[in-house]
C-alpha positions in Angstrom: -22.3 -46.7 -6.5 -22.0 -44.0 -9.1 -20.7 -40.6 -7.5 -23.1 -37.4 -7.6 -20.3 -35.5 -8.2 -20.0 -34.0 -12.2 -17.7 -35.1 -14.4 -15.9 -32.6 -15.9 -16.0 -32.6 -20.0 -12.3 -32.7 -21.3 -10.4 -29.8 -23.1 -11.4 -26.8 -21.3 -8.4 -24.3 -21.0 -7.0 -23.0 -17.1 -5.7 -25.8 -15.9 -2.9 -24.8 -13.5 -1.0 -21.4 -12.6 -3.7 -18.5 -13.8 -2.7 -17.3 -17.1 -5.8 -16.1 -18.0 -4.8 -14.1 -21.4 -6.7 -16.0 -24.0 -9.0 -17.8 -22.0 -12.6 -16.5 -21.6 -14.2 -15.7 -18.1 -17.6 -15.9 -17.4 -19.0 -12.6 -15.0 -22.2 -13.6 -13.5 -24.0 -10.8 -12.6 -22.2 -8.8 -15.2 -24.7 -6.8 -16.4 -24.8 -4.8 -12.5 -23.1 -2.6 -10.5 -20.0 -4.6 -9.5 -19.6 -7.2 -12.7 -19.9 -4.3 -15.1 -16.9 -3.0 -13.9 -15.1 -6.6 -13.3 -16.1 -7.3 -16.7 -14.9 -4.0 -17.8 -11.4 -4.4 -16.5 -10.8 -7.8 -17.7 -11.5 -6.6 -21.4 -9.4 -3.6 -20.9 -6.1 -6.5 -20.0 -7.6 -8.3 -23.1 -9.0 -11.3 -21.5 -12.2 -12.4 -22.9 -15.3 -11.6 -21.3 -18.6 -13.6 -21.2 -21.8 -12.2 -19.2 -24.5 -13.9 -17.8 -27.3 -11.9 -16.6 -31.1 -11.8 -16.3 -31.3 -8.2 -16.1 -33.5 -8.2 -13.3 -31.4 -6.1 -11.4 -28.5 -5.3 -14.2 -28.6 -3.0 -17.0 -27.9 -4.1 -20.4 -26.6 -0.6 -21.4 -23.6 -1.6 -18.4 -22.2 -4.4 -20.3 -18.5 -3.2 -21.6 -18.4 -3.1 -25.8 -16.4 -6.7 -26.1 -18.0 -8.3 -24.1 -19.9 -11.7 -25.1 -23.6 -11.6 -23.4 -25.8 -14.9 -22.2 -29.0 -13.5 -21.2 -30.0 -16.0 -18.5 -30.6 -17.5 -14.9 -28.2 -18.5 -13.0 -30.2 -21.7 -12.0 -31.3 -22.7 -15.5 -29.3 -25.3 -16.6 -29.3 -24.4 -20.1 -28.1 -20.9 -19.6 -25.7 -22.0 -17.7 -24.1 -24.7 -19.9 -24.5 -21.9 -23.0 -22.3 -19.9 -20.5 -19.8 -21.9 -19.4 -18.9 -23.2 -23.2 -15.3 -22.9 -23.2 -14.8 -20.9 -19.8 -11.8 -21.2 -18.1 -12.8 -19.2 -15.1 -15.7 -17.7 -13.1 -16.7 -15.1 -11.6 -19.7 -15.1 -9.4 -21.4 -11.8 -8.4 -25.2 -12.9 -9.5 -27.3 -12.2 -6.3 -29.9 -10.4 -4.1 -27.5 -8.4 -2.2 -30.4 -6.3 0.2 -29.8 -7.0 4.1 -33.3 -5.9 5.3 -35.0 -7.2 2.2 -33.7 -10.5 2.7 -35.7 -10.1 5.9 -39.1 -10.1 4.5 -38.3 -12.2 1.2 -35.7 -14.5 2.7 -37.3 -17.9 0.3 -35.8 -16.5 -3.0 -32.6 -14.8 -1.3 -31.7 -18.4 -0.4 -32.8 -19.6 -3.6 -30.7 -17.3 -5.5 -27.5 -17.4 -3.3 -27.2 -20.1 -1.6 -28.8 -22.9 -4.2 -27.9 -20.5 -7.4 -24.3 -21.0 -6.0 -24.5 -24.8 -5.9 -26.1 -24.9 -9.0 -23.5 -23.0 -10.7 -20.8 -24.3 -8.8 -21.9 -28.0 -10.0 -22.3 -26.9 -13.8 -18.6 -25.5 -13.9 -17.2 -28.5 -12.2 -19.2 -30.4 -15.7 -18.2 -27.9 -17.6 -14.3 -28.5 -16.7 -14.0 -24.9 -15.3 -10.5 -24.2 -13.2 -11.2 -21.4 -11.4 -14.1 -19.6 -9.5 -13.9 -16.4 -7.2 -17.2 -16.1 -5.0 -18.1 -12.6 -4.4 -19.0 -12.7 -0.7 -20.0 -10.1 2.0 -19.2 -8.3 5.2 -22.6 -9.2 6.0 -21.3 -12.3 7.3 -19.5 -11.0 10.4 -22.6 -9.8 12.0 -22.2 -7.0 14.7 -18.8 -5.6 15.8 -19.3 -3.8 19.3 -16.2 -1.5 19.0 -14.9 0.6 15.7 -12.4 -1.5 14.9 -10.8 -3.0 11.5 -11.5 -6.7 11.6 -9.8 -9.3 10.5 -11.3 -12.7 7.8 -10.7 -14.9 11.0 -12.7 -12.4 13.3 -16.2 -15.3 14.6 -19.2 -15.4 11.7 -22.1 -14.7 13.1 -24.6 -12.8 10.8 -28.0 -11.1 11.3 -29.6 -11.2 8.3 -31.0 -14.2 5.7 -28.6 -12.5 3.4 -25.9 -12.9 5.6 -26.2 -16.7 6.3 -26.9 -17.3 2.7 -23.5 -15.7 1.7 -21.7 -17.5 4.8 -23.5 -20.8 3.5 -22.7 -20.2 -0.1 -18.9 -19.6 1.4 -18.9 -22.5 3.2 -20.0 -24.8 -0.2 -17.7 -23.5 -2.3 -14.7 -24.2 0.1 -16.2 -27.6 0.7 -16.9 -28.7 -2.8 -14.6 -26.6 -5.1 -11.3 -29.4 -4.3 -13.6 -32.1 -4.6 -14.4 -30.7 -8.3 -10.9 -29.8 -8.9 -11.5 -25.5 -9.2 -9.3 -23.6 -7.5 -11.3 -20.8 -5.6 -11.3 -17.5 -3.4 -13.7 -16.0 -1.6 -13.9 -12.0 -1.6 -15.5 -10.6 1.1 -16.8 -6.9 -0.1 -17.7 -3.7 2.4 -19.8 -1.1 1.2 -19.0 -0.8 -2.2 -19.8 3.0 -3.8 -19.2 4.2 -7.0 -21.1 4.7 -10.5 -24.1 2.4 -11.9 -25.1 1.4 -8.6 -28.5 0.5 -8.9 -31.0 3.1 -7.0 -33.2 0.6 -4.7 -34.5 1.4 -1.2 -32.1 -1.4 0.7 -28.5 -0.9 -0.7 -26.2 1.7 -1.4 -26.6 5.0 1.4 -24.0 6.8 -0.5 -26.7 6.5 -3.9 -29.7 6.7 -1.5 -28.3 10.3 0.3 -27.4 11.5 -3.2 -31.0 10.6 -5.0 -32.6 11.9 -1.6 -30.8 15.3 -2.0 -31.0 16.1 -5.9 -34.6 15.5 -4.8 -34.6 18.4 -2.2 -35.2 16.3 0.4 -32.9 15.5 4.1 -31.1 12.4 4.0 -32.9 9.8 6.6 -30.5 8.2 9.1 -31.8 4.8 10.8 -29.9 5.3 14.3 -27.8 7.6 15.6 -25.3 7.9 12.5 -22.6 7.3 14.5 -22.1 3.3 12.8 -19.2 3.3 11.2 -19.0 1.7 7.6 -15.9 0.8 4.9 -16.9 2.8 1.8 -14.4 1.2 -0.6 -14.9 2.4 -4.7 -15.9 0.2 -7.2 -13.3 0.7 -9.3 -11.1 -0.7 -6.6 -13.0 -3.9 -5.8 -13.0 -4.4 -9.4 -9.3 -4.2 -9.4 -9.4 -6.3 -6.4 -11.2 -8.9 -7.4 -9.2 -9.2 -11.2 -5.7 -9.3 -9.1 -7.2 -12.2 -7.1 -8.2 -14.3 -10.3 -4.8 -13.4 -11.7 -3.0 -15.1 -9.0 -2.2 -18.9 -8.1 -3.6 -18.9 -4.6 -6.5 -21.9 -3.5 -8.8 -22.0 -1.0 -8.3 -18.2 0.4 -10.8 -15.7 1.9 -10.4 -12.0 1.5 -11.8 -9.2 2.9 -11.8 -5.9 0.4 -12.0 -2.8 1.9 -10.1 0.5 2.7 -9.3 -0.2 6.5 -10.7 3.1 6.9 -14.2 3.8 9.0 -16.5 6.3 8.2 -19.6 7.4 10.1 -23.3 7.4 8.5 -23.5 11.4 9.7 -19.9 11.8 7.9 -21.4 10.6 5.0 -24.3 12.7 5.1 -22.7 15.7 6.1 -20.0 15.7 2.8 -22.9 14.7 0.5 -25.2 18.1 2.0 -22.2 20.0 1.8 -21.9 19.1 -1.9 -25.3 19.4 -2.8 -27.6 21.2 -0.5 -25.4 23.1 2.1 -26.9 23.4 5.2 -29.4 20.2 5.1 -29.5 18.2 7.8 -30.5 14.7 8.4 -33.8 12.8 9.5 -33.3 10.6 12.1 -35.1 7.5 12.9 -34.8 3.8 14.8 -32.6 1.3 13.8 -33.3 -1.2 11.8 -33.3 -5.1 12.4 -30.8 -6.6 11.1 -27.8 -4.2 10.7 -24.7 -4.3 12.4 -23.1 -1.3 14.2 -19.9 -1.1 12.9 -18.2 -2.2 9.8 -14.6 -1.8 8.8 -12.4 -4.2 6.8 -8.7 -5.2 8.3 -7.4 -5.3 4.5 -3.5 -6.9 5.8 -4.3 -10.5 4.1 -5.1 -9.0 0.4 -2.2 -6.4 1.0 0.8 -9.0 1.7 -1.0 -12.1 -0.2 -2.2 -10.2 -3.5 -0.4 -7.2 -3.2 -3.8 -5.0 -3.4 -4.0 -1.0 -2.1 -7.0 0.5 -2.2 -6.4 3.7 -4.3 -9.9 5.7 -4.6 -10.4 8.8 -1.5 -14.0 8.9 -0.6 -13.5 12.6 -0.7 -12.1 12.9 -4.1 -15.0 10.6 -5.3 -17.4 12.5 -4.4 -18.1 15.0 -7.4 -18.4 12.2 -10.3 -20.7 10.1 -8.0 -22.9 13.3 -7.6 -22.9 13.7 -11.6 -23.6 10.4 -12.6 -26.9 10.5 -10.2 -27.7 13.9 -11.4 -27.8 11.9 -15.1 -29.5 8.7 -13.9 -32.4 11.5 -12.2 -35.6 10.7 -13.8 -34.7 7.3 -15.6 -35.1 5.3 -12.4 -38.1 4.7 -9.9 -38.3 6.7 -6.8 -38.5 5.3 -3.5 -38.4 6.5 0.1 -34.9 7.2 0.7 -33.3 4.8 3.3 -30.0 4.5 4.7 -28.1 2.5 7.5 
């Protein structure tokens, strides 16, 4: 019987060790808030950069000058085999990335990360691609009870249909990347901050506080604010995520983070300080779906890749303030939200 495994096509470069100078990789997602800045640091250590992107979600204006751009779907075959001409690895950030969205619309969260996933995962093994990094989530921890940095081996158990599509998704690449021959990784992001975050009612408090207070109005708080989250700068993950492509390690999962907790009200209180002195929060009930607390043990990627976060929130907080000021207007509004 024939296998249903793809056959990879011969001559594609990255075969073993990661020398990736010369070889192209392919950002999906490339054209948003996280690949932009991947892509950007890749071009900037003169590896060759291709984007895929349907802009539903990414900005064209993000994509780095250098960079090669496939405008496309992740689960069309033909933008994907465009993309993946010649690609010696992948990076895969293409996704619906809202917890409580995923909620209410949980049919095309899992048909874009879970079953995007496979279907890219499958095309690189045809195309002959060597190496995929799978930009996962915190989201698949679910709750931690106790402020506390945990660890990649701390028990799955997510709450949201985002959450079990990333764990899922996690789960197939480990499975089926030896079976293909790609050596992969698994990031597991916190709450990623930093410029060209995309202003949406589900993702991003640190952009949803900001917007809410430019506009004159009190950030909302869903709880007590005491949650504590890892706000770790996108620069950083970015860096991250290039170091873990760079090196020769197979079958890892990382979490990247700071290792440093932050409350919601923290949050809230630097941004009012910087903004609007003296404005206070709204406060209202929790939503479903959300864990409690939220902070990365970052001790893996330190001694296996070598990675140190470098970005204070604190010192951040004045160029994430201006590029929001300069995004004011150009953007829908929504009801701010927050976690």
């Amino acid at each position: 019987m024939e296998s249903l495994l793809p056959r990879p096509e011969a001559g594609i470069p990255g075969e073993k060790g990661v020398a990736l100078s010369g070889q192209t990789v392919l950002v999906t997602g490339g054209a948003g808030f996280i690949g932009s800045h991947v892509a950007e640091l890749l071009l900037e250590k003169n590896i060759p950069v291709r984007v895929l992107d349907d802009l539903s979600v990414g900005k064209r204006e993000n994509i780095p000058p250098g960079a090669e751009f496939v405008q496309g779907d992740i689960l069309d075959p033909t933008a994907l085999d465009s993309a993946l001409d010649q690609v010696g690895s992948v990076v895969h950030l293409a996704a619906r990335v809202a917890i409580r969205d995923s909620l209410e619309h949980f049919l095309p969260d899992a048909r874009i990360n879970l079953l995007g996933t496979l279907t890219l995962l499958s095309a690189c093994a045809r195309k002959g691609v060597r190496r995929f990094l799978f930009a996962s989530s915190m989201a698949v921890y679910g709750d931690c009870p106790e402020p506390r940095p945990i660890p990649e081996s701390y028990p799955v158990s997510p709450l949201s249909p985002y959450g079990i599509s990333k764990l899922a998704a996690e789960q197939y690449v480990r499975l089926l990347a030896p079976r293909f021959g790609i050596r992969a990784l698994v990031l597991r992001y916190f709450n990623v901050y930093g410029p060209r975050q995309t202003f949406t009612p589900y993702v991003g408090v640190v952009t949803i506080f900001i917007r809410r207070l430019l506009e004159g109005l009190p950030p909302v708080i869903f709880g007590d604010g005491n949650q504590c989250r890892d706000f770790v700068h996108v620069r950083d993950v970015a860096r991250a995520t290039v170091m873990a492509l760079e090196s020769d390690l197979d079958g890892e999962v990382f979490n990247v983070g700071t290792g440093i907790g932050t409350t919601v009200n923290e949050i809230a209180s630097l941004l009012a300080a910087r903004i609007r002195p003296g404005a206070g929060p709204v406060y209202e009930a929790p939503h479903p779906g959300e864990v409690r607390h939220s902070i990365a043990d970052i001790s893996r990627i330190q001694t296996l890749l070598g990675f140190r976060p470098q970005a204070v929130f604190s010192e951040q907080v004045p160029e994430i303030i201006e590029w929001n000021r300069s995004r004011q207007g150009t953007e829908p509004t929504f009801p701010g939200e927050a976690v």
